[in-house]
Legacy VTK file of the C-alpha trace (Angstrom):
# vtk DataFile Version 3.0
C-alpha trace
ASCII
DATASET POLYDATA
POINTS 68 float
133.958 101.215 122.152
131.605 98.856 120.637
132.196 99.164 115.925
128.792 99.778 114.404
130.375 100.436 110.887
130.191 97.842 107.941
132.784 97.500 105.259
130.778 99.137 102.722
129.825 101.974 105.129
134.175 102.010 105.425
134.748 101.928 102.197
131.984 104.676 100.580
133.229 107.091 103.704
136.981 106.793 102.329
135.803 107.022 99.040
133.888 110.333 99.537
136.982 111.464 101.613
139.255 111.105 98.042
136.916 112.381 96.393
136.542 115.946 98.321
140.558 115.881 98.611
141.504 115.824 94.631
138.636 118.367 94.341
140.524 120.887 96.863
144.086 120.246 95.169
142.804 120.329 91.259
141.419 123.655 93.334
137.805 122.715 92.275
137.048 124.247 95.724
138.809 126.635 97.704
138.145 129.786 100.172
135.814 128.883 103.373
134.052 126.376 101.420
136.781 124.338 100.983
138.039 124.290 104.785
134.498 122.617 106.347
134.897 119.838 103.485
138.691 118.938 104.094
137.084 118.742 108.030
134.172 116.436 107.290
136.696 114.268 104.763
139.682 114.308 107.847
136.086 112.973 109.837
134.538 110.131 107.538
138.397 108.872 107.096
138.912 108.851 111.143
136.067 107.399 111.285
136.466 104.579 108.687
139.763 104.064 110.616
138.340 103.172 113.894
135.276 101.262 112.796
133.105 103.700 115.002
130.389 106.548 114.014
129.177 108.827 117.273
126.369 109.831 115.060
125.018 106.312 114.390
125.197 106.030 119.004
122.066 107.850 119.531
119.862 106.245 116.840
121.251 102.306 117.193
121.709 102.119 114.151
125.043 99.802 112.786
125.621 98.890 109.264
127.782 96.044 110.882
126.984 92.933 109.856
125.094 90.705 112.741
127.706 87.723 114.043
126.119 84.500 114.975
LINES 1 69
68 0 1 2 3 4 5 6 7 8 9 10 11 12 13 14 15 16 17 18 19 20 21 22 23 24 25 26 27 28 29 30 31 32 33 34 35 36 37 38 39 40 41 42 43 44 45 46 47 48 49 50 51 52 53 54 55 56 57 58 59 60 61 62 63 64 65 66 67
């Protein structure tokens, strides 16, 4: 598995992550909208972990920067 994810892609993914987490437990959200948001920030963190988007596969794209 080939990373296509910058640093600043990394950290701006973690960052929205936080941000939806202290919004569930200062209960900001809650009910059903709350449980797709906690899924989508357990996502962009997985994501940030491994360096790798699936949804970024299809289109090329990479916010990696080129090595020469």
């Amino acid at each position: 598995m080939k990373t296509n994810m910058g640093t600043t892609d990394k950290v701006i993914r973690i960052l929205v992550a936080i941000v939806i987490i202290l919004l569930y437990f200062t209960q900001q959200i809650s009910g059903a909208f709350a449980i797709p948001l906690l899924i989508l920030a357990g996502i962009l963190i997985l994501t940030s972990l491994i360096s790798f988007c699936p949804l970024y596969l299809p289109f090329g794209m990479s916010t990696r920067k080129k090595e020469k």
